[in-house]
N, C-alpha and C positions, 0 to 999 in steps of 0.2 A: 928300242926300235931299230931294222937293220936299217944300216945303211940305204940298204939297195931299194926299198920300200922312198927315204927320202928321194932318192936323185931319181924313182921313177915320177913321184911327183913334181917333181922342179919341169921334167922332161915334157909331162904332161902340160903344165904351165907356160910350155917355152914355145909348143906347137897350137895350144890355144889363142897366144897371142900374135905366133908371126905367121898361123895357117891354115887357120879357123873359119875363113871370111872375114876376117873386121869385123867381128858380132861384135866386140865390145865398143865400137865407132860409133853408135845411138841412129846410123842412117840406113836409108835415105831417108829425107822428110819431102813429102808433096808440094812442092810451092805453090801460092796463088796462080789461076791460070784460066784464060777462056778459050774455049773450043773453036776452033773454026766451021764447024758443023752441028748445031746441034738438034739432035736427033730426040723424038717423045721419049720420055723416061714414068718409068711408074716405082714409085715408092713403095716399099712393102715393110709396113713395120708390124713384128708380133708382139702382142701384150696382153701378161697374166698378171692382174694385181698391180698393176702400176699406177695406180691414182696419183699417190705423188709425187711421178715425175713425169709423167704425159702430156701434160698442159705445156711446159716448157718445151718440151721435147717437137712436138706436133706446130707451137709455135715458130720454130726455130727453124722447122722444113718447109713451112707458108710462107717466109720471109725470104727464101733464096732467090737471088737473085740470077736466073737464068732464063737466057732470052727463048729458048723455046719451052714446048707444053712441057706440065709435069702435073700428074696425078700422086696422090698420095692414099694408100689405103691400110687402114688401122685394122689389123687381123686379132678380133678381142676373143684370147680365148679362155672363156668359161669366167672371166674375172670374178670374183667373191664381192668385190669395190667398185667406186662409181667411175673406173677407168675410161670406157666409153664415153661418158657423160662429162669427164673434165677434160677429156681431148679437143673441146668445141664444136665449131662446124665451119665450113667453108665451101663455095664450090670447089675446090677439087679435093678436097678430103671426103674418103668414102669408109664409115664405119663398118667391117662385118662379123659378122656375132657368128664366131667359130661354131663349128659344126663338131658333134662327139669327137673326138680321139679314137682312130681306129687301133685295134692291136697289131704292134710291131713298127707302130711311129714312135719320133720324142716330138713331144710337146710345142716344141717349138718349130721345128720341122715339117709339123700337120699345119701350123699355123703360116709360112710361109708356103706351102702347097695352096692353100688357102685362095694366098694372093697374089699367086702365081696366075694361077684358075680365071683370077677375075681380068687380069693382066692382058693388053691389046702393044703394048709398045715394047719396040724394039732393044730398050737398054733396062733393067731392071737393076733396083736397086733395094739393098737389105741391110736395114739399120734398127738397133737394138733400142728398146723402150726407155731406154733410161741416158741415151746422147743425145747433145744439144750441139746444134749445127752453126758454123759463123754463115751467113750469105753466099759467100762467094765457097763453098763446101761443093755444091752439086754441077757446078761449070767446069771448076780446079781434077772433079773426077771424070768428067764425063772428057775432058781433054789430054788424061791420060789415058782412057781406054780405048781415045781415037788413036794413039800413036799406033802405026803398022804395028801387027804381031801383036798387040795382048789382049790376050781372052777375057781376063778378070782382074781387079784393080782392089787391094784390100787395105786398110789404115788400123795401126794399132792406135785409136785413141789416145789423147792424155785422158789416164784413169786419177778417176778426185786422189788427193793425198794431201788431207787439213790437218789428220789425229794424228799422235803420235805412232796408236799402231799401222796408219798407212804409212807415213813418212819410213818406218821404220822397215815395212815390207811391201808394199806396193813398186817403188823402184826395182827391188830384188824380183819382184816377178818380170816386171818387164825385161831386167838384165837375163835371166834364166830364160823366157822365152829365146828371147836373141841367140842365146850360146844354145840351143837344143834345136833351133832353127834359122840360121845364119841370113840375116835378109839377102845378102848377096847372092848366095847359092839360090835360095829360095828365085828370086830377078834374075840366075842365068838358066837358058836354055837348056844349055848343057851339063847342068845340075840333076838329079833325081831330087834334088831336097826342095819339098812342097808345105806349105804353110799359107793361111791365111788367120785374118783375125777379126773378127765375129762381131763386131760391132758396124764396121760397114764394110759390106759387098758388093758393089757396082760389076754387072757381068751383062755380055750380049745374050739377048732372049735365046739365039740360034746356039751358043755355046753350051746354055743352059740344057736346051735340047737335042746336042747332042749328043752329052753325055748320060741322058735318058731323064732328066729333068731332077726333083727334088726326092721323088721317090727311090736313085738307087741310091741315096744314103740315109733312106727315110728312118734308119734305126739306129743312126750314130749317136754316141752324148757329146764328141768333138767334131762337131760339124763341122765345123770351120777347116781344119785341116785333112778333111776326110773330102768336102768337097776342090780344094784346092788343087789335092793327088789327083781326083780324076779329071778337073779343068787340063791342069800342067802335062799330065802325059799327052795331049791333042795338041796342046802349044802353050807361049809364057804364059805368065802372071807376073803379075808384078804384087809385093810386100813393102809398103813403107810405113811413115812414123804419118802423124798429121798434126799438122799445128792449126788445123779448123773445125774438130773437132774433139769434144770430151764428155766423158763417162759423170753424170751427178750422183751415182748410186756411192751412197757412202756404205765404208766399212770402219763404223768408230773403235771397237776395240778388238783384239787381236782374235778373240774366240770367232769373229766372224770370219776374219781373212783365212784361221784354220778350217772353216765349214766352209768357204770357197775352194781352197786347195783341195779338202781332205772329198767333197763331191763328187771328183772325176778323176783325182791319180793314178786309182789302182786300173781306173779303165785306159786312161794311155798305157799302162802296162799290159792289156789287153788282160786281165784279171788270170796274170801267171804269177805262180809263187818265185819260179827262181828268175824271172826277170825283173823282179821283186830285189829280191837278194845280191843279183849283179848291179842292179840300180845303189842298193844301197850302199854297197861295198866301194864301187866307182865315187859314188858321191864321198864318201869318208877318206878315198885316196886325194882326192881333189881338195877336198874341204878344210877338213881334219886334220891330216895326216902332218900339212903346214904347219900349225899351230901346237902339234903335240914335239914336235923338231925343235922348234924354237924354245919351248919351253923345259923338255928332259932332252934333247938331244943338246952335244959336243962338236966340235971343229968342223970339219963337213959336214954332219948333218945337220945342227944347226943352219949353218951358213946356206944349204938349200931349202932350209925349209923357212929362214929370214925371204931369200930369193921367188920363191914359190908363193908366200904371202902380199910379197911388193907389188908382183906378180895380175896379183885376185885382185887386190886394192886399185891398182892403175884401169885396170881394166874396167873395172867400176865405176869411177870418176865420172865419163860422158853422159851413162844412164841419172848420175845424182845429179848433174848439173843441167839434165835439160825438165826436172822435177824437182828444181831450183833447193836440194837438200843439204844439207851439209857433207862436206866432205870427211869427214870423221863417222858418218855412217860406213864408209870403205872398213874401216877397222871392226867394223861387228858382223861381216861378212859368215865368217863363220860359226855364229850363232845366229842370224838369219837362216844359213844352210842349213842347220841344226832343226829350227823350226820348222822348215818347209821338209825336212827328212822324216822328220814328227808327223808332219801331218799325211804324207805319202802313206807312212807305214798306218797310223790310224785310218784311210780309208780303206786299205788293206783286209784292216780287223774287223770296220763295218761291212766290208760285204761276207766276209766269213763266219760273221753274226749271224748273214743272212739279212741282210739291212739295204746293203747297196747306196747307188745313190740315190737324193731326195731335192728336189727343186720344187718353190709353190705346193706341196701338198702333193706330188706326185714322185713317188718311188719309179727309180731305172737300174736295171741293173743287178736286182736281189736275186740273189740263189731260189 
């Protein structure tokens, strides 16, 4: 290996960690909080097939403790199972039994247009069928989206991580989101880098509406950061961690978290072959390039590619220890990368099947 191949790695390594944003920092996290206004909120949660985790889920949003109104409405769409039926009932839970799927929406997308439609209050809020909320969740958000300036308020959940194969890669996605979308950059103004994450949404009705509602990203499969772009160019957002809520959707063995990843990669690459190929190649400098130094490389390059490894390792630490992991997951780093490059390139191959992606019984994405 040259030289000059190691020390651009080490290089890489050195501006990730001192100029990156602090992706590798695990913050911010949303602390408990009450509003000093608080304004009607409507809940909007979409769900296809989730019988068993809705009961929880739906319970968990009755139980919050916030001193003004809140509606909640269950957008059931087209379920196969008795998801409707184990979500309960309550006065302010409102079931509505989705309507067809127009062509050139995603699924989920129609189902929050849904309950959007039914929506009278001023702070809306979008939360995924499969998260369970602590109490004090819907006051904690609604008080940061009263701070001046921000338009949209988003939480990366803690996602379940009990198997092995989450323990093993469930942190690594969260750390990878982080480093591809810097929370920092993401919370400055003066950033272009826009992210959100898809489990909860809390945004002003008026924001919503401004930017032309659910419809102009009604054909996205990464909504989440497709509507963030167009919240953040009108003004912030804000991106943090939460420690009030998490994801019960398991993924017990690896072939699942592969058919997670392998879903929608090639469409963040906007389904191009050579940004395909520059992904891949960046990823193997970064990754790889470390571990093959240390192992056939000599004098200097070893010693940058020792350096460049220490590097990936530390930086990793924050994301294992707030998914209370072991710190010895830092050393499989690049066999993590390895996987998640696996699975990049195998969604790749399925959409050039002609396959695309597949979520619930429904194809997005196929040639």
């Amino acid at each position: 290996m040259p030289i000059m191949i190691a020390l651009l790695s080490l290089s890489i390594w050195v501006y990730l960690f001192l100029a990156h944003g602090r992706f590798w920092s695990s913050e911010p996290e949303l602390a408990p909080a009450a509003p000093a206004e608080c304004p009607d909120v409507d809940v909007v949660v979409p769900a296809r097939d989730e019988a068993q985790t809705i009961g929880r889920v739906i319970a968990s949003l009755l139980a919050q403790d916030y001193a003004g109104k809140f509606r909640i409405f269950l957008v059931d769409d087209d379920s196969a199972d008795e998801t409707a039926l184990r979500a309960g009932s309550a006065p302010n839970l409102y079931v509505i039994r989705g309507a067809p799927k127009p062509a050139g929406w995603s699924g989920k997308l129609w189902a929050l247009q849904q309950g959007v439609e039914a929506s009278t209050a001023p702070v809306l809020f979008f939360t995924d069928a499969d998260i369970v909320h602590d109490p004090r969740h819907l006051s904690t958000l609604v008080a940061r989206l009263s701070e001046p300036g921000v338009a949209m308020v988003s939480e990366m959940v803690r996602l379940n991580c009990t198997s092995l194969a989450e323990r093993a890669l469930v942190p690594a996605f969260v750390y990878f989101f982080q480093m591809l979308y810097p929370f920092a950059r993401v919370n400055d103004p003066r950033s272009r880098v826009a992210a959100a994450a898809g489990g909860t949404i809390m945004i002003h009705s008026e924001t919503l509406e401004r930017i032309g509602g659910i419809a102009a990203i009604k054909n996205t499969l990464i909504d989440d950061v497709a509507l963030a772009r167009a919240v953040k160019a009108g003004g912030p957002i804000y991106l943090g961690h939460s420690g009030l809520a998490a994801s019960i959707r398991a993924y017990p063995r690896f072939a699942d978290i592969w058919r997670m990843i392998s879903r929608t990669a090639f469409t963040q690459l906007r389904y191009s072959a050579p940004l395909l190929l520059l992904t891949l190649l960046a990823l193997t400098l970064v990754w790889l390039v470390p571990v093959a130094a240390v192992i056939f490389g000599h004098g200097l390059q070893a010693g940058c590619g020792v350096a460049a490894f220490a590097l990936a390792a530390m930086t990793y630490m924050p994301t294992l220890a707030r998914y209370r992991c072991s710190r010895l997951w830092s050393l499989a780093l690049p066999l993590i990368a390895l996987f998640y490059m696996g699975a990049t390139l195998g969604s790749a191959l399925k959409y050039w099947r002609g396959a695309g992606a597949n979520w619930k019984d429904r194809a997005y994405g196929s040639r």
